[in-house]
Backbone bond lengths (Angstrom), bond angles and torsions (degrees), N, CA, C in turn:
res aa  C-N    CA-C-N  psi(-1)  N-CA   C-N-CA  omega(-1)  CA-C   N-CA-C  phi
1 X - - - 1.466 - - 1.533 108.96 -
2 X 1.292 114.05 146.20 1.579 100.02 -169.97 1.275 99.34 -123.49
3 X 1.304 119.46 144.94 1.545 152.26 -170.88 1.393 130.36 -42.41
4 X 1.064 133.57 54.18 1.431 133.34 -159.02 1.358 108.43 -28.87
5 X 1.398 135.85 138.39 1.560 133.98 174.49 1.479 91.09 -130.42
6 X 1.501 105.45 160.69 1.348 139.96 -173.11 1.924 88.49 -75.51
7 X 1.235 119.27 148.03 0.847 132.06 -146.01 1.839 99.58 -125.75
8 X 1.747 95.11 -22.50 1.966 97.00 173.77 0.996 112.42 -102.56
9 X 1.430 119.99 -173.92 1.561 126.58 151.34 2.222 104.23 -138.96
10 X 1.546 69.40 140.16 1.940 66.90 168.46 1.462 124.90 -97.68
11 X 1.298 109.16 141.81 1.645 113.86 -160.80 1.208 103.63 -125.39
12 X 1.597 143.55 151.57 1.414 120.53 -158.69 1.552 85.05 -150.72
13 X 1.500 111.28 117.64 1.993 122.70 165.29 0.975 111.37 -105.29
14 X 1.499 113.82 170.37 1.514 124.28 161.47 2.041 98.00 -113.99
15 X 1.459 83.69 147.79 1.169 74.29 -177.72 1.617 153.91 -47.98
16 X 1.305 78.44 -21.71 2.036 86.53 173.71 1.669 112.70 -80.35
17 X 0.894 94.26 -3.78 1.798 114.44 -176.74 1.614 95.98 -72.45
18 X 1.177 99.04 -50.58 2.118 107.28 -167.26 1.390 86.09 -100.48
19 X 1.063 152.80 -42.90 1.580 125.68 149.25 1.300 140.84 2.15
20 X 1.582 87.13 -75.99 1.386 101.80 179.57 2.000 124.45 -89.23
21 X 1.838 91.39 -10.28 1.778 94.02 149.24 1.188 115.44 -55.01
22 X 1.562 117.46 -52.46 1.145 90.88 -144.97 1.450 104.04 -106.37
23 X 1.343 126.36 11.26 1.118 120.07 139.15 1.501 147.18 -52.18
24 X 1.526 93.90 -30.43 1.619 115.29 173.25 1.560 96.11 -81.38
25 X 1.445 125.82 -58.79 1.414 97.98 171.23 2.133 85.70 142.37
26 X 1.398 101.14 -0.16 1.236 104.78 -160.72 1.477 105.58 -85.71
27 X 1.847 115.38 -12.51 1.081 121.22 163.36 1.674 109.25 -107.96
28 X 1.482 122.58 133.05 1.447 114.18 -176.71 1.532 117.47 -87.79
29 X 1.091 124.73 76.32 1.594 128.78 -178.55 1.350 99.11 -85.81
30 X 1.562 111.44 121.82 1.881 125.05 -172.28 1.649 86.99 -53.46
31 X 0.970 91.76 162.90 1.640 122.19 159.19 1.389 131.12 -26.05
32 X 1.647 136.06 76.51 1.600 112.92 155.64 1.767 129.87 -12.18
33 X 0.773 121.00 -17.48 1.519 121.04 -175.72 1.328 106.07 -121.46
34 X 1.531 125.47 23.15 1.297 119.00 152.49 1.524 109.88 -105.24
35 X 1.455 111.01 128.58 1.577 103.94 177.36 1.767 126.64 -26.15
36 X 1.385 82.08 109.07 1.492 86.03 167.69 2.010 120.03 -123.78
37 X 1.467 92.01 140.18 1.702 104.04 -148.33 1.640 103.65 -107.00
38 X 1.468 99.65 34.09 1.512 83.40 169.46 1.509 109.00 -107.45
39 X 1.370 124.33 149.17 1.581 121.77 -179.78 1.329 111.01 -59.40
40 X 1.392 118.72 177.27 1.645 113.06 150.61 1.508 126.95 -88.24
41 X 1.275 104.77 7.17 1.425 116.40 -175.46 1.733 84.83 -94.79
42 X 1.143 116.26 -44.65 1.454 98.08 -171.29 1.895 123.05 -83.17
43 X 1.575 86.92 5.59 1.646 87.71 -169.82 1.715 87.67 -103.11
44 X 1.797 126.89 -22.18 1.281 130.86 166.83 1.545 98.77 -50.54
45 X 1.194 112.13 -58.79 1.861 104.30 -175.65 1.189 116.16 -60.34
46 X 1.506 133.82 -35.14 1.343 134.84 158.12 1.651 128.54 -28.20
47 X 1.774 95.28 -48.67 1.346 98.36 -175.13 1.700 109.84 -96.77
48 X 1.562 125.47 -11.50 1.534 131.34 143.93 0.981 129.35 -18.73
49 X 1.815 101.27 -76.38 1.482 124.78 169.28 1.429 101.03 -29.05
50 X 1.383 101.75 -74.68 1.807 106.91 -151.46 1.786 112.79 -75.56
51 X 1.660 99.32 -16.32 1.460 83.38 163.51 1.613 137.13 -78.98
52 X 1.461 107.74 -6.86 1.535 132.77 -169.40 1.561 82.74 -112.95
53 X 1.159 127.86 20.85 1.652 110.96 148.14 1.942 110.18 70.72
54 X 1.304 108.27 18.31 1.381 121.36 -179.66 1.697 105.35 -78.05
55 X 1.530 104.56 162.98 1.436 100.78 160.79 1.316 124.01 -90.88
56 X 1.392 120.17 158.01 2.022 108.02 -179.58 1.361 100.18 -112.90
57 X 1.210 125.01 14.06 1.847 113.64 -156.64 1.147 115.24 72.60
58 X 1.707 95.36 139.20 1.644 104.27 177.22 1.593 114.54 -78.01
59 X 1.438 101.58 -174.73 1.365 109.77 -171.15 0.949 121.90 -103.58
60 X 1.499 138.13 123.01 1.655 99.22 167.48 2.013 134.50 -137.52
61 X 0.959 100.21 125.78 1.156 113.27 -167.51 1.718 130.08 -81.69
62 X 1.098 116.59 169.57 1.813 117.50 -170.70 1.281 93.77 -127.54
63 X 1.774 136.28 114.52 1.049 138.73 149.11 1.865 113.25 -45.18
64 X 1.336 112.36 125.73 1.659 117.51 -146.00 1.520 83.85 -70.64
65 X 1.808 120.19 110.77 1.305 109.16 159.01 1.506 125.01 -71.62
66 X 1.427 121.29 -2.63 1.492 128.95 178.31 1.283 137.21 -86.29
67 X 1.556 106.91 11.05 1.643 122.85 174.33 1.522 121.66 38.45
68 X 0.978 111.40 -124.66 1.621 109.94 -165.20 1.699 112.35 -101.45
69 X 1.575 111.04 29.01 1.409 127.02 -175.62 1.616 87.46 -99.18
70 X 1.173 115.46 -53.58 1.542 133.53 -149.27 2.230 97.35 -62.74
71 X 1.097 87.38 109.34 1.668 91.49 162.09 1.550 131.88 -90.27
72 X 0.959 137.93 137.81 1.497 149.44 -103.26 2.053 87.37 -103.58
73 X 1.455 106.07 132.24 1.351 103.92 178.95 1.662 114.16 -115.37
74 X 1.564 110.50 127.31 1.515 116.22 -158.76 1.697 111.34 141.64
75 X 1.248 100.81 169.77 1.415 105.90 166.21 1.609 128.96 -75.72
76 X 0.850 125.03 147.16 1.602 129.52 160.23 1.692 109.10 72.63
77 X 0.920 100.41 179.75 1.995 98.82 175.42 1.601 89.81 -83.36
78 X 1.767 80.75 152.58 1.802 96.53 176.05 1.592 79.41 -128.01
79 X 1.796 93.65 163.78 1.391 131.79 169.35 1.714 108.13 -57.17
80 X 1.424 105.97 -30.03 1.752 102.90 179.49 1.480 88.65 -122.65
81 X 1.480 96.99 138.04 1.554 102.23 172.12 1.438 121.41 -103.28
82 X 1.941 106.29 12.13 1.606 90.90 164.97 1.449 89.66 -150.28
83 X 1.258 107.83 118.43 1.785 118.98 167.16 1.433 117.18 -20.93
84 X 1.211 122.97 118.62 1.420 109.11 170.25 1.833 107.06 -84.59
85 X 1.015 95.38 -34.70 2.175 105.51 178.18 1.778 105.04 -104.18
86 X 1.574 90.24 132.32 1.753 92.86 160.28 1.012 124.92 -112.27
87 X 1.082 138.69 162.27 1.589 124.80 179.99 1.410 95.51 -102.90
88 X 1.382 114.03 138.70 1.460 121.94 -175.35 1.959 89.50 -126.08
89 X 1.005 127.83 -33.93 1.449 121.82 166.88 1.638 127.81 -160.91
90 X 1.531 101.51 128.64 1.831 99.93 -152.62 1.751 97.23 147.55
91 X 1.536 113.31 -22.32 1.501 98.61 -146.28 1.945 100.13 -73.02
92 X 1.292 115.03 -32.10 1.584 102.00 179.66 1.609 108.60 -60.25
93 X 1.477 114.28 -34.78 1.161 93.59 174.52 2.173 135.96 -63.36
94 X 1.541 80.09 -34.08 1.764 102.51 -174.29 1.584 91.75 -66.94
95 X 1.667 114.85 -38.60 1.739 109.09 -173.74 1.535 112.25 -40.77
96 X 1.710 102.68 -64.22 1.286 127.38 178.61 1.493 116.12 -28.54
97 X 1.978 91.71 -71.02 1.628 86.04 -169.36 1.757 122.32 -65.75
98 X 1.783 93.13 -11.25 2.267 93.78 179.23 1.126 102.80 -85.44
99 X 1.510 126.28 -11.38 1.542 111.89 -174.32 1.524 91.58 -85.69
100 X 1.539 136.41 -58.28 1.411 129.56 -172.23 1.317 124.43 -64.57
101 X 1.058 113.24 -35.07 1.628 118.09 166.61 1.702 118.58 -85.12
102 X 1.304 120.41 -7.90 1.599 113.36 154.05 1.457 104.53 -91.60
103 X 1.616 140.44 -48.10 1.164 150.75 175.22 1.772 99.21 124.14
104 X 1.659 114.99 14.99 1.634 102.11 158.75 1.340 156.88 -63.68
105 X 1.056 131.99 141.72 1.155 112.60 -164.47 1.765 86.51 -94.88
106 X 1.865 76.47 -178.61 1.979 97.01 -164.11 1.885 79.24 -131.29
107 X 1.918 85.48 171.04 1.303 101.62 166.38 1.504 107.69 -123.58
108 X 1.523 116.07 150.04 1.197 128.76 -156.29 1.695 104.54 -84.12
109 X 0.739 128.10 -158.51 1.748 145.92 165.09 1.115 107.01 -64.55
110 X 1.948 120.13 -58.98 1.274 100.63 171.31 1.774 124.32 -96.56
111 X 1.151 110.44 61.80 1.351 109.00 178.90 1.613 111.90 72.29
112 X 1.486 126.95 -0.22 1.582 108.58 176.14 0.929 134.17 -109.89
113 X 2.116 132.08 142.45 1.133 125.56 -162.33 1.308 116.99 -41.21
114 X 1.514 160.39 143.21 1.297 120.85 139.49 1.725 89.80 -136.14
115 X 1.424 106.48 159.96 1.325 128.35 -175.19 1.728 107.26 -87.25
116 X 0.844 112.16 95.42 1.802 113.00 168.63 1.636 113.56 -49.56
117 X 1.511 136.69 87.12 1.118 153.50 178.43 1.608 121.66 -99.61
118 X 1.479 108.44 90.56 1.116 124.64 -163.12 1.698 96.66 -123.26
119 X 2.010 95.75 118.05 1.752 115.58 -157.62 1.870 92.88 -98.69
120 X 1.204 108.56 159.49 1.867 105.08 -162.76 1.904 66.21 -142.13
121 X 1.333 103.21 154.77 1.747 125.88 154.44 0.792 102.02 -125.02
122 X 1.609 125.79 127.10 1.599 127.51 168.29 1.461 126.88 -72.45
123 X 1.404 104.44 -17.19 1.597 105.58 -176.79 1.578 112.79 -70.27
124 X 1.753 107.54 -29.83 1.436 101.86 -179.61 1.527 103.93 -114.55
125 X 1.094 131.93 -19.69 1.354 109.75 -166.82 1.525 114.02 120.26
126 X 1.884 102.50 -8.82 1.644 85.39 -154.28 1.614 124.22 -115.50
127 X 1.497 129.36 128.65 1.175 106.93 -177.79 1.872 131.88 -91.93
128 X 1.304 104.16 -175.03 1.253 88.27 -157.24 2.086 103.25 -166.01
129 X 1.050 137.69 137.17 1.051 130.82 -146.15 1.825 84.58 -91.98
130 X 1.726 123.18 136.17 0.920 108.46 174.48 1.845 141.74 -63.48
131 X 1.267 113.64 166.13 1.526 84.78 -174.14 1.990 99.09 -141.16
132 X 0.765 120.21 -176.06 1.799 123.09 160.18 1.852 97.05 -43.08
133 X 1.404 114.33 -82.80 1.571 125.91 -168.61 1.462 101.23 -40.73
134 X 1.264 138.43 -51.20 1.488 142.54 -164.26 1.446 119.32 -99.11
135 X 1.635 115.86 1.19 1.619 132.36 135.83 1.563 109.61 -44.01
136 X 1.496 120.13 -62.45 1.249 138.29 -127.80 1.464 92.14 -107.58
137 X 1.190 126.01 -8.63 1.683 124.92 -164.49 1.375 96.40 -104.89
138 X 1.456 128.43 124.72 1.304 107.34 -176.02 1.894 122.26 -104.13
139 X 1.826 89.64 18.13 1.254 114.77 152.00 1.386 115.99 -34.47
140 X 1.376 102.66 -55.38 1.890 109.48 -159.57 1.272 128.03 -119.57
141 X 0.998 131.43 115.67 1.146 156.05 174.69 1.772 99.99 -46.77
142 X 1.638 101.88 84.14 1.564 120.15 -178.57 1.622 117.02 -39.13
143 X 1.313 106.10 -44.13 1.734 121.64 -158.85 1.631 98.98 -148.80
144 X 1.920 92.26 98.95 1.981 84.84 175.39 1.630 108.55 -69.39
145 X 1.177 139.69 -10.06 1.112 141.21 171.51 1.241 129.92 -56.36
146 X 1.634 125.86 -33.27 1.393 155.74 133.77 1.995 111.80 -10.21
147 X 2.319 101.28 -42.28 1.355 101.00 -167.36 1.522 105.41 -75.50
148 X 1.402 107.86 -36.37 1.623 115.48 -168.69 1.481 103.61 -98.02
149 X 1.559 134.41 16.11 1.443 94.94 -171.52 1.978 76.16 -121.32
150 X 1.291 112.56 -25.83 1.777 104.17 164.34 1.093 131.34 -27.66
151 X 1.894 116.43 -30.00 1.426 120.67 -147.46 1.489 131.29 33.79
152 X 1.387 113.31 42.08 1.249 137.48 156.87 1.650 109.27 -60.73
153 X 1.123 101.47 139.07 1.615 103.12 159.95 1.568 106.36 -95.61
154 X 1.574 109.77 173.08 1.282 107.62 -131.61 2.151 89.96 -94.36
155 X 1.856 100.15 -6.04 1.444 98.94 179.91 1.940 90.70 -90.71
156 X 0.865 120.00 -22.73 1.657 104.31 178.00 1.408 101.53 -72.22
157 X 1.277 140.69 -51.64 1.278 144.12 167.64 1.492 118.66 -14.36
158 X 1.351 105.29 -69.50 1.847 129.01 -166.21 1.534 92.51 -87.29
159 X 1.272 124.51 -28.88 1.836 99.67 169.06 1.508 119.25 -92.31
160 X 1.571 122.59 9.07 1.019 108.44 -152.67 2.466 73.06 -119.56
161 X 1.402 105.10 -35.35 1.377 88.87 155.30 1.448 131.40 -58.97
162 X 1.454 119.40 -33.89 1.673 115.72 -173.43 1.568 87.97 -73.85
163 X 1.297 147.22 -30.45 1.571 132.86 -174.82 1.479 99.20 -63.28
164 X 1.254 109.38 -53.15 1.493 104.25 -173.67 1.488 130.15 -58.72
165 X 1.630 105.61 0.00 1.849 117.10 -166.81 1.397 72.65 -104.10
166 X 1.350 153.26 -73.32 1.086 166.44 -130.90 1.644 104.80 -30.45
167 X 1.682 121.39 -39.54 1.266 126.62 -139.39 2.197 79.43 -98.05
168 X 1.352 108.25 -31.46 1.715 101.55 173.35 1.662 115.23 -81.54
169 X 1.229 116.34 7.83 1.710 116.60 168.04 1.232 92.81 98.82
170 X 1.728 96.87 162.60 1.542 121.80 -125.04 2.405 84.90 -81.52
171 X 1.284 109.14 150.23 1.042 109.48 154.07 2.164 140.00 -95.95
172 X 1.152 83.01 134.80 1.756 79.81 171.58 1.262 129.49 -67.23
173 X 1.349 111.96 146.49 1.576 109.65 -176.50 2.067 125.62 -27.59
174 X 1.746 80.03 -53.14 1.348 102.92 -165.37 1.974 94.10 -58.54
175 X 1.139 121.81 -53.97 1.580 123.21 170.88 1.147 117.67 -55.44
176 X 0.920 110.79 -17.88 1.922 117.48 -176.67 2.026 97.17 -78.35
177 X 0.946 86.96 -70.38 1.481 102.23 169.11 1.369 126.51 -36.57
178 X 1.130 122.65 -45.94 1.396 125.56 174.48 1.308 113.40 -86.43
179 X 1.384 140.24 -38.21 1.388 140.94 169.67 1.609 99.62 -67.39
180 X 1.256 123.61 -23.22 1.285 86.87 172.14 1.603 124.19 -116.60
181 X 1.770 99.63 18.56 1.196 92.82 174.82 1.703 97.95 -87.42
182 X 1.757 123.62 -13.92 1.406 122.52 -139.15 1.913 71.26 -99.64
183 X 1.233 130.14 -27.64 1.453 127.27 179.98 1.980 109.32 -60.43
184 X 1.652 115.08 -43.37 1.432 138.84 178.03 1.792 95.48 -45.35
185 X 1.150 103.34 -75.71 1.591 112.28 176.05 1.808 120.87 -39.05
186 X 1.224 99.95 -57.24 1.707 103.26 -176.07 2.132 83.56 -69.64
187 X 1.017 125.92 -46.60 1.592 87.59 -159.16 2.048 103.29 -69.19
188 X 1.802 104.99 -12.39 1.433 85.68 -159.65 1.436 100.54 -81.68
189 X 1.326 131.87 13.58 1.196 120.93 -174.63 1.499 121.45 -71.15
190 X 1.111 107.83 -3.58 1.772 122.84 169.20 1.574 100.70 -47.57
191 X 1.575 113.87 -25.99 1.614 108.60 -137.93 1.477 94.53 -118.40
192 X 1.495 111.25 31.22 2.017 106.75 -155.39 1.624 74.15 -111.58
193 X 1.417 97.17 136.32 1.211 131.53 177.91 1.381 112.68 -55.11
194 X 1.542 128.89 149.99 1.427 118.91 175.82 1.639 98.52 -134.27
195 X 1.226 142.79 164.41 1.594 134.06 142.91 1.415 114.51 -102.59
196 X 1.562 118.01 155.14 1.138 96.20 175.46 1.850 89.97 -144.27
197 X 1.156 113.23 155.28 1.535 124.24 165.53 1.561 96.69 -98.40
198 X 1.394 86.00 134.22 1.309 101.50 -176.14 1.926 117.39 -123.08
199 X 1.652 117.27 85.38 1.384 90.35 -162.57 1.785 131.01 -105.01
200 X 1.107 95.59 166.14 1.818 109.03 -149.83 1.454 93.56 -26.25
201 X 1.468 118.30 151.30 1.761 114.65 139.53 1.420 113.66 -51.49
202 X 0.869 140.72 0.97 1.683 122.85 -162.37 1.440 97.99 -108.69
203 X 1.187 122.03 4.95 1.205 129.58 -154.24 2.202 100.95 -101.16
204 X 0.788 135.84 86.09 1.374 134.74 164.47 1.936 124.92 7.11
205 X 0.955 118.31 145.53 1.662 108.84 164.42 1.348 95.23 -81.89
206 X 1.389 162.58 -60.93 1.086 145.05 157.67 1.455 126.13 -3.21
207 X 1.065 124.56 -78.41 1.096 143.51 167.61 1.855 121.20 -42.28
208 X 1.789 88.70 -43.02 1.717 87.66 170.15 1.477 110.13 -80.13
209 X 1.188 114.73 -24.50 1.490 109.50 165.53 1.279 134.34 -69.17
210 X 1.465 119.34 -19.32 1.221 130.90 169.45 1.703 101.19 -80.67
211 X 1.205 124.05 -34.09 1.396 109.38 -171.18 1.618 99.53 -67.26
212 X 1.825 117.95 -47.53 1.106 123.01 163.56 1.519 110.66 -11.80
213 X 1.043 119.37 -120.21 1.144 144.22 -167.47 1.630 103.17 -23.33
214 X 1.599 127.97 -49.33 1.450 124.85 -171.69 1.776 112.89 -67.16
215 X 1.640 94.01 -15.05 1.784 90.77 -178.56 1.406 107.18 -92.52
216 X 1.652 112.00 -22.50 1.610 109.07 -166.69 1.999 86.16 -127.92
217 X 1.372 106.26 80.95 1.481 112.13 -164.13 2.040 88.25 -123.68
218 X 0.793 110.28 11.52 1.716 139.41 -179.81 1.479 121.75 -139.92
219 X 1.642 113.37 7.68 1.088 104.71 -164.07 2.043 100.44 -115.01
220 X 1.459 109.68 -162.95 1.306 114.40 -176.08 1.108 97.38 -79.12
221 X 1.706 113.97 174.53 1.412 124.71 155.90 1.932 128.09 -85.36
222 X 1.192 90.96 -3.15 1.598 113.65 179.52 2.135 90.00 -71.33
223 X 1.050 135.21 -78.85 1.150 150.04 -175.77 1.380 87.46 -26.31
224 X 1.498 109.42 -89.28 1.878 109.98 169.65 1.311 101.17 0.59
225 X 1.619 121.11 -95.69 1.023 156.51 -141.22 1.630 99.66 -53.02
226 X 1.863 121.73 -47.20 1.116 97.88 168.70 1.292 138.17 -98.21
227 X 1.766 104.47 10.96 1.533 105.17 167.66 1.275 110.64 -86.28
228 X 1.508 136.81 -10.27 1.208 140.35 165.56 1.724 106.01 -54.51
229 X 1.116 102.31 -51.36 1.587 128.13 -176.77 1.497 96.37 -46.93
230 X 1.393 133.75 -68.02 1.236 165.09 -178.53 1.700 97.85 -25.71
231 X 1.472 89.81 -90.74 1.789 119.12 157.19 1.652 103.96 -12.82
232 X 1.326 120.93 -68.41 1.355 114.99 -159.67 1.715 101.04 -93.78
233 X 0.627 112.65 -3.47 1.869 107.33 179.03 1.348 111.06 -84.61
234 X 1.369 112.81 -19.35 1.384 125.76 -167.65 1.630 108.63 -101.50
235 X 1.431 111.78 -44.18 1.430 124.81 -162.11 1.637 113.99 -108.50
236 X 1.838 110.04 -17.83 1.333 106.02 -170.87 1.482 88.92 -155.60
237 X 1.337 145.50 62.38 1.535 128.51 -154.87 1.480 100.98 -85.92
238 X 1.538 130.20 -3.89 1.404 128.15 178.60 1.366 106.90 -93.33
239 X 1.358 113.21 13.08 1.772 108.38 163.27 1.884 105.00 -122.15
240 X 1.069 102.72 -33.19 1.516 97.69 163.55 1.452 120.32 -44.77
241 X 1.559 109.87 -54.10 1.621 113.26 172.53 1.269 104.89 -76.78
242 X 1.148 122.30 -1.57 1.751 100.71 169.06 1.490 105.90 -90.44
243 X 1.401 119.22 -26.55 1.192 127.44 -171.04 2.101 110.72 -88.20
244 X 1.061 97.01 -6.12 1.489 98.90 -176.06 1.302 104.06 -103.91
245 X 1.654 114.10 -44.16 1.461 122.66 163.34 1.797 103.95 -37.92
246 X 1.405 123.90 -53.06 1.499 123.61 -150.25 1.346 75.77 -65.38
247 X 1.790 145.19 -86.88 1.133 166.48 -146.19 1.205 93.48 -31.41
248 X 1.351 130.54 -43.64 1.650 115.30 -143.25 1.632 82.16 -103.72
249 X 1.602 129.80 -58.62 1.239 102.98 -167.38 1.643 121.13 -62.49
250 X 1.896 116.51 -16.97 1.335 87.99 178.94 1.384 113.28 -85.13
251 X 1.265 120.10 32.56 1.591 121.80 163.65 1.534 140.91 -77.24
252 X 1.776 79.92 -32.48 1.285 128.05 -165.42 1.618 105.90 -74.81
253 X 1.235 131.13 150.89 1.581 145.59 156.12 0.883 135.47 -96.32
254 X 1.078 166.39 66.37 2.119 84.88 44.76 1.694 87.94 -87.67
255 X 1.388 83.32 155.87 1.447 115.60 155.13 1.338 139.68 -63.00
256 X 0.776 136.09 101.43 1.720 142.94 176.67 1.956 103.35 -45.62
257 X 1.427 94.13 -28.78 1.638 94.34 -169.25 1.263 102.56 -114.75
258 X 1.425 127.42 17.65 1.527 119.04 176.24 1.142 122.33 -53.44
259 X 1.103 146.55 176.76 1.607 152.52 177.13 1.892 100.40 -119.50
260 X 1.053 114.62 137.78 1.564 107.11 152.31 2.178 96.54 78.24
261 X 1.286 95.45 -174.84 1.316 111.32 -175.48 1.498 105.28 -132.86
């Protein structure tokens, strides 16, 4: 009788690590410009969590069993033209953090650009989805995306915020100190640890779909929806675009697929 074995392995990044996968292309994160449905209030709690040192859930990925068939998932040309990792669950979160930490925008549910603008105050710690009032406050740091896509280092950063308090009167040591240790933290979050299960190539789309479903067997149908997505970009990508094509025009006005008058 032969030996059942575990079928993953756990692999452990910091975030600029899966950053810069999947910028190169070596991790396959679907597309920014396919509707993505998370709020900014919920991608503000994303970056909460991880600044108070919380966990977000691991990741988990499919070593690409489809070799050099498999065409590259994402925007623009990458440096690798066939994913070695897919994301089978994690990707709204990974969307979030590549759209705010490159400064991309996403498209919504119904097809529109919008910029994910998530405002940080250094004096307390706290974030907050930006608004008109928290443009104008020069308390807050409008767009944390602004810190990492400048290529500022993180001491040009925190002196170039204390100039900007300067114009509401002079600060005390003790305030100096804390905004810029609470500034140290928001830039090191590049470096916050993630886990991810990672399982074998040998392992079936069947099978990854069945694991699917038993881990997120409590979860939404949106998740479904983009490992299905996943599935066909990889294995059939001329029905995915037929199927993403249908999505966006029946969004659209008029509709090609309306019913009725």
């Amino acid at each position: 009788m032969s030996e059942l074995k575990t079928c993953f392995k756990k692999v452990d990044y910091d975030l600029s690590g899966l950053l810069h996968y999947i910028e190169i292309g070596d991790i396959g994160l679907p597309d920014i410009q396919r509707p993505f449905v998370w709020s900014n209030a919920k991608v503000r709690d994303l970056f909460d969590s991880m600044y108070r040192g919380f966990p977000v859930g691991y990741l988990l990925f499919w070593e690409n069993p489809a070799g050099n068939g498999t065409k590259q998932i994402g925007v623009g040309s990458k440096q690798h033209t066939v994913a070695s990792r897919l994301i089978v669950d994690g990707q709204q979160r990974l969307t979030s953090l590549f759209a705010v930490f490159r400064g991309r925008k996403v498209l919504d549910d119904d097809y529109r650009e919008r910029q994910i603008e998530v405002a940080f105050r250094p004096r307390d710690g706290k974030f907050e989805v930006a608004d008109a009032a928290i443009r104008r406050d020069p308390e807050w740091i409008a767009n944390i995306s602004n810190i990492w896509a400048t290529g500022k280092s993180s001491y040009q950063m925190v002196k170039g915020f204390l100039k900007q308090l300067e114009g509401k009167g002079p600060l005390n040591p003790e305030e100096e100190d804390l905004i810029s240790h609470n500034l140290d933290r928001l830039f090191d979050l590049q470096k916050y640890p993630f886990t991810a299960l990672e399982i074998a190539p040998t392992v079936d789309e069947e099978q990854v779909a069945d694991i699917f479903v038993r881990i997120n067997s409590e979860g939404v149908r949106l998740n479904q929806a983009d490992f299905i997505l996943t599935l066909m970009s990889v294995f059939w990508d001329e029905g995915r675009m037929a199927l993403e094509t249908f999505c966006r025009q029946s969004r659209q006005a008029p509709s090609p697929f309306s019913v009725g008058g």
